[in-house]
N, C-alpha and C positions, 0 to 999 in steps of 0.2 A: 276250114272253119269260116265259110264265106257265109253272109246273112243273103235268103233269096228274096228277092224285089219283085215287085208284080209289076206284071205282063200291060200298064196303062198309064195314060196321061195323066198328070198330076199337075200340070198350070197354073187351073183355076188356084182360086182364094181357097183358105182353107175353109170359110162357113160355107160356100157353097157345097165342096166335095161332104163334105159331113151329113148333105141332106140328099146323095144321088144314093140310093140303096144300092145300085150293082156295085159302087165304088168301094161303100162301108162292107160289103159281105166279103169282098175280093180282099179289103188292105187284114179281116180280121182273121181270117186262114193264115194271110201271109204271118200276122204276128202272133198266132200259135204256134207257127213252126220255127219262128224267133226264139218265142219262151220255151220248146223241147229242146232246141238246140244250145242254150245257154245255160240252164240246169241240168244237161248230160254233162256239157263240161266242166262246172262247177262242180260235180258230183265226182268227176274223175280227178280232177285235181285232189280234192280233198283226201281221198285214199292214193294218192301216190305219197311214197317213202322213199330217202334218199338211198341211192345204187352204190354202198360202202359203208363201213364203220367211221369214217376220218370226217374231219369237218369240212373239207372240199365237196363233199358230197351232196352235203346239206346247202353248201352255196351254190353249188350247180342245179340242183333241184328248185331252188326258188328264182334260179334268173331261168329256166324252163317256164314254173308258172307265172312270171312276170310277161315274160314272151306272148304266151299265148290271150294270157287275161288282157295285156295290149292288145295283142290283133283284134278283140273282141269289143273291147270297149272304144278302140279308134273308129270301129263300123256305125257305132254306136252312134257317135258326136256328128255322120256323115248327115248332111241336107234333108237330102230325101228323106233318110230316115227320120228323121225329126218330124219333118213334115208330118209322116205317117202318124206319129205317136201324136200328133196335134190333131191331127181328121180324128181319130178315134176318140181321143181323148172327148173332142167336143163332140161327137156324136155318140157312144156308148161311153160315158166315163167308168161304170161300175165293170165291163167289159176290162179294160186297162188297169185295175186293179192288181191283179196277180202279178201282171205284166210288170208291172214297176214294181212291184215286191223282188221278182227276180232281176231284174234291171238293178237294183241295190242293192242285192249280195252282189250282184260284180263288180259293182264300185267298191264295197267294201274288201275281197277278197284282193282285187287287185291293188285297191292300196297299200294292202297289206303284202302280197307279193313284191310290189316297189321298192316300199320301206324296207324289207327284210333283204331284197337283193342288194338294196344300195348300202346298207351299215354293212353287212356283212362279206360285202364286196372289197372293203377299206382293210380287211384281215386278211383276204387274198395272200396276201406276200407273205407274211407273217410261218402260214403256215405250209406254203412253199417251201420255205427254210428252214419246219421242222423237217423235211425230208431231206432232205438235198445238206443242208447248211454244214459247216463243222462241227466241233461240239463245243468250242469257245468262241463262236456267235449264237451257237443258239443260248449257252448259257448269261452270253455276257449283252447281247442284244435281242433276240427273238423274243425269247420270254417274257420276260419284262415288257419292251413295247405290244406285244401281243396281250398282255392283261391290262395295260394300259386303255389296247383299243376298245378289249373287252367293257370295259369301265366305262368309259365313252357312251357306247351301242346301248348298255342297260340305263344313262342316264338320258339319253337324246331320243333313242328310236324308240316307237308306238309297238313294236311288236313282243321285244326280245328287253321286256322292261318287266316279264312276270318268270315266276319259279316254273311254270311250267312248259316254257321256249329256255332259259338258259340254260337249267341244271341237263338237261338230255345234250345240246351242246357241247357245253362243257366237259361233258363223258366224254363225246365223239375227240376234243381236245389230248383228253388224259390217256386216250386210247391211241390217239395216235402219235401223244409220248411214248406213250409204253412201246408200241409197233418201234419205233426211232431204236431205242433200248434195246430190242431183241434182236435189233438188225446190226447194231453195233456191239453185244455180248454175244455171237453165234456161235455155240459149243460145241457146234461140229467143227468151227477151226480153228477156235479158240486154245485148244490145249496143242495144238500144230503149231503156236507161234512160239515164239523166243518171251520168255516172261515180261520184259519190262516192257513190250507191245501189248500182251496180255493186260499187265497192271496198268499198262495208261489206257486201255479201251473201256476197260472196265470202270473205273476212275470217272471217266467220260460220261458211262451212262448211267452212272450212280450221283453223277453235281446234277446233271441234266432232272434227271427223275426230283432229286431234291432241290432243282432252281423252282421248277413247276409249281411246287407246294408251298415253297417260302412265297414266290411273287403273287403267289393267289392270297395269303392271309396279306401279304401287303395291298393288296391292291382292298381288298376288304377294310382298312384301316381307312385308307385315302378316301372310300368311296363314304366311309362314315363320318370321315372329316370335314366331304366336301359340301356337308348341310342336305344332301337327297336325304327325302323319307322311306325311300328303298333301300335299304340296307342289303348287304350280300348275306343270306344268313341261310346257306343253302346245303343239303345233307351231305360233310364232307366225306363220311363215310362211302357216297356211292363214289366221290370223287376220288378218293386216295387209299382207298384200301387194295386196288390193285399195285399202284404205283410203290405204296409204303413197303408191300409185298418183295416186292421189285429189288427195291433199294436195299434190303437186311441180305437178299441172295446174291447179291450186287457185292456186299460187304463179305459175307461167307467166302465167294471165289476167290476176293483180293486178299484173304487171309490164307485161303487155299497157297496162293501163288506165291503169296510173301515164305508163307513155312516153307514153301519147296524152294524157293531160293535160296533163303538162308542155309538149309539142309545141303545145297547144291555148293556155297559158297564153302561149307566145310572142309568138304572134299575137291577142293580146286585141281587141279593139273599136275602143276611145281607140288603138291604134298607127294603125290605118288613116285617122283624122282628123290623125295628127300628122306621119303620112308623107308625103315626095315623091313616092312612088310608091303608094299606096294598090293598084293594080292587081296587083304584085309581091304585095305581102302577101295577097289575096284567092287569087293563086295557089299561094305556098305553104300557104295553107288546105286548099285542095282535095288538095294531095300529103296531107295527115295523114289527109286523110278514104281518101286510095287503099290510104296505106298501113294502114287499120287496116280495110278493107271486106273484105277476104279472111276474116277472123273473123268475121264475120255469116253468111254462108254457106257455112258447113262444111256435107258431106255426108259426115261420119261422127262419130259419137259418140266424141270427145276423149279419154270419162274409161271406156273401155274399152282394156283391155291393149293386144290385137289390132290396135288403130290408133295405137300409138306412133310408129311411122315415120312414116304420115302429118303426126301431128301433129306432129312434130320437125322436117319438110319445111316447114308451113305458120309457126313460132314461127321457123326458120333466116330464111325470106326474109324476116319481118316485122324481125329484129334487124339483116338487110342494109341494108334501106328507110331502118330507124330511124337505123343509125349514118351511112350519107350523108349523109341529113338534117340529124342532130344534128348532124356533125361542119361540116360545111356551115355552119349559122347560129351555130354558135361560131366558127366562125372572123370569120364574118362581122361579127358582136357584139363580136368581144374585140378590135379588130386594133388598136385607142388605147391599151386598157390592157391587154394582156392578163397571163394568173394563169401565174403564177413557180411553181416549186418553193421549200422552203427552200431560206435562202442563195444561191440563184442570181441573177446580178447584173441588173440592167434587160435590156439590148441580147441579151445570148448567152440568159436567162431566154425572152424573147422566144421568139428563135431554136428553142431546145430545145421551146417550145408547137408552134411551129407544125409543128414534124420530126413530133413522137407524132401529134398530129391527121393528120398526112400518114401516118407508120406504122399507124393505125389504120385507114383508107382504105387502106388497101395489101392491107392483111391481110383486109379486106372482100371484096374485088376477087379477091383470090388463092381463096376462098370459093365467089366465087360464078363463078372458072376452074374449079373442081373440081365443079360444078354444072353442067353443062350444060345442065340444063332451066332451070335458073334461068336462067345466062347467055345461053341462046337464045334468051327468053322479049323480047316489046315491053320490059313494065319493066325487066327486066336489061339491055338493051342502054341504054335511057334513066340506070338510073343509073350504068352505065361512062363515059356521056357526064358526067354531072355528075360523077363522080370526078376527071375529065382537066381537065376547066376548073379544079376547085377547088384539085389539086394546081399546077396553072401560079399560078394568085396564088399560093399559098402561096409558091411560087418564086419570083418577081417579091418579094414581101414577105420574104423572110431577104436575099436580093442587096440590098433597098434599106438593109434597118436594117444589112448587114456594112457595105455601106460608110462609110455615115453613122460610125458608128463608130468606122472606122479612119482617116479622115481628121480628126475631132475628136482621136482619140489623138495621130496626130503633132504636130498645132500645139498641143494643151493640156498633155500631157507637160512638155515644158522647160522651162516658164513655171513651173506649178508645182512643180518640183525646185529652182526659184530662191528660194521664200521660207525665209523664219528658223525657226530652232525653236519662238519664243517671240514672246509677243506681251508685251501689257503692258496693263492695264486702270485704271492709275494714273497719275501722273505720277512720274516719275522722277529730274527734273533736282533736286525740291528736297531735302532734307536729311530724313532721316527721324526727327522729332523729336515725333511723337506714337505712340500705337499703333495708329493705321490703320496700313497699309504699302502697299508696291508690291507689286501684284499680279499674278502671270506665268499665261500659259495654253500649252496646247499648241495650237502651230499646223500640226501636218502634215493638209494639206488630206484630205479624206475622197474627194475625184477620185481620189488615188492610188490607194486600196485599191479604189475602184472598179474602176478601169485593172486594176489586177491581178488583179482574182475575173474580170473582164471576159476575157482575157488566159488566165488558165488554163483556162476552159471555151469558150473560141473555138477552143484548141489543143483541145479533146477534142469540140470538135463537126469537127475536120478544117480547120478554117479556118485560112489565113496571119496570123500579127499579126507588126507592127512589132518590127524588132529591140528598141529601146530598150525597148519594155513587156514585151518578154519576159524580158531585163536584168533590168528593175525585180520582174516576177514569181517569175524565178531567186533576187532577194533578198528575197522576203516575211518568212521568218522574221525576219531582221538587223532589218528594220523591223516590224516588230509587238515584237521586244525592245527597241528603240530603244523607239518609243511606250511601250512598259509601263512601262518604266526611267524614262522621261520622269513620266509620269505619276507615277509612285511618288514619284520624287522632288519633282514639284512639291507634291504634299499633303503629303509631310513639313515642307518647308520652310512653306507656308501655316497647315499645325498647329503647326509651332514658332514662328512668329512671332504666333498669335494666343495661343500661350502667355504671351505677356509682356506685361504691363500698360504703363501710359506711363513710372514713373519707370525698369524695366528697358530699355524702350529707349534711352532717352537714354543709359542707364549704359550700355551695351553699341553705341554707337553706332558704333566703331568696328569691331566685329568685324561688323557688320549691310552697314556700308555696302562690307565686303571683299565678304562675302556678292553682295551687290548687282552690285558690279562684275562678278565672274563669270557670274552670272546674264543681263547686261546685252549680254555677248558670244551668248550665245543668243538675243538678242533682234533685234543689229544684225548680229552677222557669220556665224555659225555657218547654213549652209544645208542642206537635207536632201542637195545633189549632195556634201556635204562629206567629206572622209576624218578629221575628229578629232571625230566624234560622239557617239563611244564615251570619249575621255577626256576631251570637255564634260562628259560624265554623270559619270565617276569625280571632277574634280575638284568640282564640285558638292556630291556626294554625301559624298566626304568635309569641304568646310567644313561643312557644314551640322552633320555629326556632329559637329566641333567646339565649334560654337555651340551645340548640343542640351547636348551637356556639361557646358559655362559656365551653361546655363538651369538644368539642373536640379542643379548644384549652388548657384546663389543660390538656387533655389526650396527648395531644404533649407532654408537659413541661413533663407528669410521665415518660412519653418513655426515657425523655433525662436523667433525675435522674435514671432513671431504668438501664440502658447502663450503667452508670459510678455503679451504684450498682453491676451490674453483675462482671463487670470487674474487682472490686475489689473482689468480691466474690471468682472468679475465680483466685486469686494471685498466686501464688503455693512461700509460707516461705521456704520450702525444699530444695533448692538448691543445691546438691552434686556435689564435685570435679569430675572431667574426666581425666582421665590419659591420657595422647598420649598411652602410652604401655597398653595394655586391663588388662596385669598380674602385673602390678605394681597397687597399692592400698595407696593412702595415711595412714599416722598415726592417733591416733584418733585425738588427740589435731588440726594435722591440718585438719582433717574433719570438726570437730565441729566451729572450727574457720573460714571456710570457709563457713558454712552455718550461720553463725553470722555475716560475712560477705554481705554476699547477701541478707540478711535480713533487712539490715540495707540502701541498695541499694532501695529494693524494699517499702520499707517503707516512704522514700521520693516522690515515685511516687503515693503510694494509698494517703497518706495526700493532695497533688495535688488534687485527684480525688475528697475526701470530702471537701476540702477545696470550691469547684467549685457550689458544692447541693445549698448553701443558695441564690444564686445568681439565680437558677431558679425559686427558690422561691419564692423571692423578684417578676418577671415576673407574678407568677400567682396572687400574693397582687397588681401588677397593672392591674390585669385586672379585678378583683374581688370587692379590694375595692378601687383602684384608688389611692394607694400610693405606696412608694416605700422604705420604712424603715426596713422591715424584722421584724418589730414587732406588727405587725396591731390586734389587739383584734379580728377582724374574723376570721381572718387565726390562732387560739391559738390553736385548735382540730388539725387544717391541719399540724401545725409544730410538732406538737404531734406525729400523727400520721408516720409523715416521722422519725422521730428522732427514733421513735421505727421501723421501717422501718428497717434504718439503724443498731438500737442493733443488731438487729436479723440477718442480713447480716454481719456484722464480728463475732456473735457470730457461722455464718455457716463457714466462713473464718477459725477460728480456728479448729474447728470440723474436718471439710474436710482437713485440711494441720495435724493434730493430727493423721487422721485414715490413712492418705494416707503414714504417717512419719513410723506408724505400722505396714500398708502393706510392707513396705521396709523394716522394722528389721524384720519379720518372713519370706520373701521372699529369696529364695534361690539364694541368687545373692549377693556376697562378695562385698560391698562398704568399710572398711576401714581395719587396717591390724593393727595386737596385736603381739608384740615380747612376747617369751617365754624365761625367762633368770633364769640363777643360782646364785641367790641372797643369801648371809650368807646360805651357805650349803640348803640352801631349791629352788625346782623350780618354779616359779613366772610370772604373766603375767606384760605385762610392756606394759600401764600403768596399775596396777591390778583392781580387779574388784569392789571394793568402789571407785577408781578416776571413772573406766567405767560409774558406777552409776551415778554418783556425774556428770557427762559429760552429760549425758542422762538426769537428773532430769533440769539440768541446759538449755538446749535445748529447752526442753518444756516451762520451765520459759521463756526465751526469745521469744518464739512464740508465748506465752497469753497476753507480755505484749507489745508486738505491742500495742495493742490496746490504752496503754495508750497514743499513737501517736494520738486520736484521742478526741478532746476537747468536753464534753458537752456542747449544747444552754443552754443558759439562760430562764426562766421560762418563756412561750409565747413568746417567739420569734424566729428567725434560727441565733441569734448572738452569736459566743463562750463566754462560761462566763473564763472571765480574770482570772490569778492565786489569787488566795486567800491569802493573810498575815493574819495569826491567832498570831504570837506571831514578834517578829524581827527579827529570827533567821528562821523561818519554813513558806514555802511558801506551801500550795496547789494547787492544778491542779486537776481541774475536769473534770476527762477521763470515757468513758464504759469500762475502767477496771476494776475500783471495781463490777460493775454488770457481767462481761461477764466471769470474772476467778471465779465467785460462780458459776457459769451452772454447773447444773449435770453433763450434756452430757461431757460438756469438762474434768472435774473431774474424769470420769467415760473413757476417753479416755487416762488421765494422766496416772492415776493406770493402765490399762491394757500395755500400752505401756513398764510401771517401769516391769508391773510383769514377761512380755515375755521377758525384756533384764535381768533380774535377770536369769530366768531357763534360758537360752542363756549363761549365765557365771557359773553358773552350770553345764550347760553339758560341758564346754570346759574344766573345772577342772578336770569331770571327766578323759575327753581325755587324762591328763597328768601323771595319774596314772600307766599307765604301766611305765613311764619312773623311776621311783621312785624306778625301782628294780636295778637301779645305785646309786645308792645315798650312798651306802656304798665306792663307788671311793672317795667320800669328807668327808664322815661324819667317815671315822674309820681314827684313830692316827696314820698316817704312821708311825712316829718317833719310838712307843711303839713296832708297827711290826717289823721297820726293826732292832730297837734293840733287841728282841727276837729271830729272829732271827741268829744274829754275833752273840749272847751269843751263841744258839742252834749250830750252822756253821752245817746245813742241808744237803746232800749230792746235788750234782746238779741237779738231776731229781727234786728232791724239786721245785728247780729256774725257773725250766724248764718247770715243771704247773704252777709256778707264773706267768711267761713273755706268756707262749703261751694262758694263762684265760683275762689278759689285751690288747695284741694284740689283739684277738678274740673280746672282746668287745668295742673296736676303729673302728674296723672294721665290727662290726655288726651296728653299730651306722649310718653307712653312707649309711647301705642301707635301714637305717627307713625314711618314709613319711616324707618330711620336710617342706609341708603346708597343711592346712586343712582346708576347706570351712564349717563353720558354719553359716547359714543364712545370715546374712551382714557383718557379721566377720571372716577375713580371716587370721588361727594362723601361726605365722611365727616360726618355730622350730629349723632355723637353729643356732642361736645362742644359744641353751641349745646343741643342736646336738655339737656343737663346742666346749662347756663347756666340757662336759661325752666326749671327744677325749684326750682334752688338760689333763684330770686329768687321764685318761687310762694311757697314753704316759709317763704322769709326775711318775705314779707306775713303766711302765715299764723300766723309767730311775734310779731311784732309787735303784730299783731291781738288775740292772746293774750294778749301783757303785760299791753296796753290794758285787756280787758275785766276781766281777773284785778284789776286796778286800781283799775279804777273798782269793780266788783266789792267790794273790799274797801273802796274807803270810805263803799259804803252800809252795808256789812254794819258797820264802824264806826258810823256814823252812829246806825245800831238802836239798836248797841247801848247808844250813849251816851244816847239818847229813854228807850229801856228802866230805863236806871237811873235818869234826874233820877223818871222818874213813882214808882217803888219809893219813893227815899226822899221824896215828897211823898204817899206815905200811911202 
């Protein structure tokens, strides 16, 4: 495709060449043979067509006329020629006319070869890897980025931006899924593999086929998303009606495959070792391999339009085969237990299997009368033969199970219409004097509602039932509300009686045991053939609401008693002083006195509380037995009961105000303050630790005998019994003292309390041990000393360790701890600290006199030396 250049010098300027006529004649040949040679090619491009169905083809074919329409247009841009088209130009312009007309389809065509080769070069890969790829890349990544690039190409590039460059495209796409498809369903080895290779290749080219379709309408969404006024709106028909083709034959096989599996899976291996007839099963073997051979040798290509009849001919007889078959060994499988519908009862459930399995074989049959190739065929006639046998058991098998059925209905019917409402899971003769109770069930046998689901689907499968069960079926609703009503009412009663504790039963024994009677008639006489079933239920129903009544009005009245129980439960006897100063701590005396105090505060408010109990009680005696005395003979359990109620709630009172009084003396938190003082030469706590005791032990007494604040009832009744006169002189009072101060628990809270304030005053004693190495300041004879020494008259260094050991230890004194926090005991030191000062000071005074003393009667002594020698000279 070389351009031919003339045979001459070209040097000159171009306006000169433009006016030498041998030069103009010479360049204007040349660029005729320019303009044939450039419109031959342009002519031949034009009718070339890509060498293939696939889109490779089409890209190979445009980077060819990219190619050449380069070579062409490069010659083009070359000097000389330029020059030429200039000589001419300026010397015949109307000459050069044509000239540049063809000179511009090449520009045009080539940029159009460019642009088509370079967008459509960026897909290259894409569709590389429809061939070659797996079939979970092409699904899970080719597709997709290939309609992506697609998407791209018709929004960017000048060529492949109209309906009529994409849609032809696109075919070459769809075609060369589909090729993908056929290369991986190939039916000549397709039925030579092992099924579940079969089902996953298959599988494969059925996502594949339908990734195609889905990412094309996605991509169509995005492109209309992405604001272009080109929308994809292209005849998807030409696009997917082979593909969609594709995919239903796709679906066909793997249904194909799946039946002949399961068929295969029937007849496993291990069945023919465990069979009585091993030979039968080998036989039906062979029927799956008949019915699935006609698929191996097809003589026409499946996944072509043109053969849809066929193949709809070859898929109808294989589903005929199939459903005999299938229906055949489920019948034959299932006939012990066979599968129900919801809700449909054993026997008619049955019945209604085996009809469909027979309707379904009917409608095969009637198929394959409409078929007469079929029907006239060896197989067709072989399997009308097994239809006809298999329909006769099935017959043979609904006649065995109706009967069986309706003769158990007649003789089982009456018998059970004969039992009681109720049963009873307790005993009942004895007195119901705790809070277990009798306990009732519902007895309407579950045969019935059998008999009647039995019963109404016999009548709609056409079959006769026994008068009486149809009777009984006529009245299913009356009984299903019977049962419900039953039922209802039995858990109410069961909830209201486990409402009540033991002493409420006893008190309510009476109203329990009407109760009971009623009930009781459900149990022995009341039958389901009965006519007062309905106002068992209502009378029932309403004691019951009677008794509810009575329950939850005592259960008010206990809440109210229970409130004032709590409240006093919860007293707290402990009371401790509060300082305004956090570091000031009362003395013991006024500790203990202060909580003797407030005990005696709080004491008039809990008798309050109990005083209030017998007054709700009196409430529940009116509503129980209709008076108002507090001493009613039916309420003697219920007064009982509360009165021990009661023990046991002060005897927690004590307990809890005992442990919590404990927690506070081992608890490191100082509540009262103990002087430490120097008593008759010994050091001592104040007040010492047998009053400490003695204050402690005393404490506790007073917190137990609270209780004697509180009066015993009198025998059966909630009245206090009045003080006692045994003699003239001695009255008693009958308090839960005496029972509540023998409690272990409290005894057992007493001593532990004693024993932790004992080591508590043990370890403080220890604490005063160091101080003890003063005690020689008080306990030695000054007198004896400082007379030993005037006898001795010591030199002054003497005096001088006497006064500087006593200062020292005045002064050592003031810089010792002078408080110490022992658990709730906070020792105060400074008064002994003050003692061991005053007796320092008192030596070093002493000392003082002494040396001042003796001091003077040397200095006497001089003086009087001094004068005898004066006047002896």
């Amino acid at each position: 495709l070389k351009l031919e250049m003339p045979a001459m010098n070209l040097d000159r300027e171009v306006a000169v060449l433009a006016t030498v006529s041998v030069v103009v004649q010479s360049l204007k040949s040349c660029a005729v043979t320019w303009q044939k040679l450039i419109s031959r090619v342009l002519e031949e491009q034009l009718e070339k067509v890509p060498q293939g169905n696939g889109p490779l083809a089409e890209i190979d074919l445009w980077r060819e006329k990219n190619a050449i329409l380069t070579a062409l247009t490069e010659q083009i841009k070359l000097p000389e020629v330029q020059k030429i088209l200039e000589i001419l130009q300026k010397a015949e312009p109307k000459f050069t006319a044509d000239l540049q007309m063809v000179l511009n389809d090449l520009k045009q065509h080539h940029m159009e070869a460019q642009d088509s080769a370079k967008f459509l070069s960026t897909l290259e890969r894409h569709f590389k890897s429809l061939s070659t790829g797996t079939g979970v890349d092409v699904m899970s990544h080719t597709i997709p980025s290939l309609l992506n690039g697609l998407r791209l190409v018709w929004i960017m590039s000048r060529c492949y931006n109209k309906d009529e460059r994409m849609v032809p495209f696109l075919e070459r796409i769809s075609w060369e899924i589909s090729a993908r498809a056929r290369r991986v369903v190939d039916l000549q080895t397709l039925f030579k593999q092992d099924i579940a290779t079969a089902k996953k290749k298959i599988t494969e080219a059925k996502n594949t086929l339908e990734q195609w379709k889905k990412c094309y309408f996605t991509t169509c969404i995005r492109v209309e998303e992405s604001g272009c006024k080109r929308y994809w709106k292209f005849d998807t028909k030409r696009l997917f009606e082979k593909t969609d083709y594709m995919v239903s034959i796709c679906q066909n096989l793997y249904d194909i495959f799946q039946v002949a599996e399961e068929l295969r899976n029937i007849f496993i291996p291990e069945l023919i070792t465990v069979t009585e007839n091993p030979k039968a099963v080998e036989e039906l073997q062979k029927e799956v391999n008949i019915i699935v051979s006609p698929m191996e040798d097809l003589t026409f290509d499946p996944f072509i339009v043109e053969t849809a009849r066929d193949w709809a001919f070859v898929t109808e007889e294989f589903r005929e085969d199939v459903t005999v078959e299938i229906v055949k060994q489920i019948f034959a499988q299932n006939l012990k237990d066979p599968p129900r519908y919801k809700n449909h009862p054993p026997v008619a459930g049955a019945i209604s299997w085996s009809r469909s399995l027979s309707q379904r074989l009917q409608h095969t049959i009637t198929r394959f009368q409409e078929e007469e190739e079929l029907l006239a065929s060896a197989r067709g006639k072989e399997v009308e033969q097994i239809y006809l046998q298999v329909v006769k058991k099935m017959e043979e098998y609904e006649h065995e199970k109706y009967c069986q059925w309706r003769e158990r209905t007649e003789y089982m019917l009456p018998l059970l219409l004969k039992d009681t409402l109720l049963t009873v899971t307790s005993a009942t003769e004895e007195p119901v004097t705790t809070k277990k109770s009798v306990c009732f069930t519902l007895n309407f046998p579950p045969e019935i509602l059998e008999i009647i689901t039995e019963t109404r689907y016999m009548e709609q499968l056409g079959l006769p039932v026994p008068e009486m069960a149809r009777y009984m079926a006529s009245q299913e609703d009356k009984y299903l509300r019977y049962t419900s009503k039953l039922k209802a009412m039995l858990d109410r009663y069961h909830k209201l009686m486990e409402m009540m504790n033991e002493a409420e039963t006893k008190l309510l024994d009476q109203y329990v045991q009407e109760l009971l009677k009623i009930l009781k008639s459900g149990h022995k006489r009341v039958t389901w053939k009965a006519v007062g079933i309905g106002e068992f239920i209502l009378q029932c129903t309403q004691t019951i609401g009677k008794l509810e009544l009575l329950v939850h009005q005592i259960h008010n009245i206990s809440e109210d008693i229970n409130s004032k129980l709590q409240s006093i439960e919860s007293t707290n006897l402990f009371k401790f002083p509060h300082s305004e100063n956090g570091d000031e701590h009362p003395g013991a005396k006024e500790f203990f006195d202060h909580i003797k105090c407030e005990q005696a505060k709080e004491v008039e408010q809990l008798v309050r509380k109990y005083s209030a109990i017998p007054q709700f009680l009196r409430e529940v005696e009116r509503r129980v037995a209709s008076t108002n005395t507090g001493k009613s003979p039916k309420l003697a359990s219920y007064y009982a009961y509360w009165e021990n109620r009661i023990c046991q709630v002060l005897t927690q009172l004590i307990v809890k105000n005992l442990q919590a009084f404990n927690a506070a003396i081992v608890a490191n938190e100082p509540l009262l303050q103990i002087e430490v003082v120097l008593s008759v030469s010994e050091i001592t706590l104040q007040p010492n630790a047998s009053e400490m005791e003695k204050m402690i032990l005393q404490s506790i007494q007073d917190c137990v005998e609270v209780t004697k604040h509180f009066i015993r009832w009198m025998h059966g009744t909630c009245i206090e019994c009045p003080p006692q006169h045994l003699r003239a002189d001695e009255v008693v009072t009958f308090s839960f003292y005496s029972d509540i101060s023998q409690s272990p628990l409290i005894i057992e809270q007493a001593v532990l309390i004693t024993q932790n304030v004992h080591k508590l005053l043990v370890s403080l004693s220890k604490c005063l041990d160091q101080w003890k190495r003063y005690d020689q300041l008080w306990k030695t004879d000054k007198d004896t000393v400082l007379e030993r020494l005037a006898a001795e008259k010591p030199p002054c260094v003497i005096f001088d360790e006497q006064l500087q050991f006593y200062m020292k230890t005045a002064q050592e004194v003031t810089q010792q701890p002078l408080i110490i926090d022992e658990q709730f005991i906070r020792l105060q030191l400074a008064p002994l600290a003050s003692a061991v000062q005053e007796n320092a000071k008192s030596w070093v005074m002493s000392l003082g006199k002494l040396l001042n003393k003796l001091a003077r009667e040397e200095l006497f002594s001089l003086r009087d030396e001094i004068q005898v020698g004066v006047f002896s000279l």
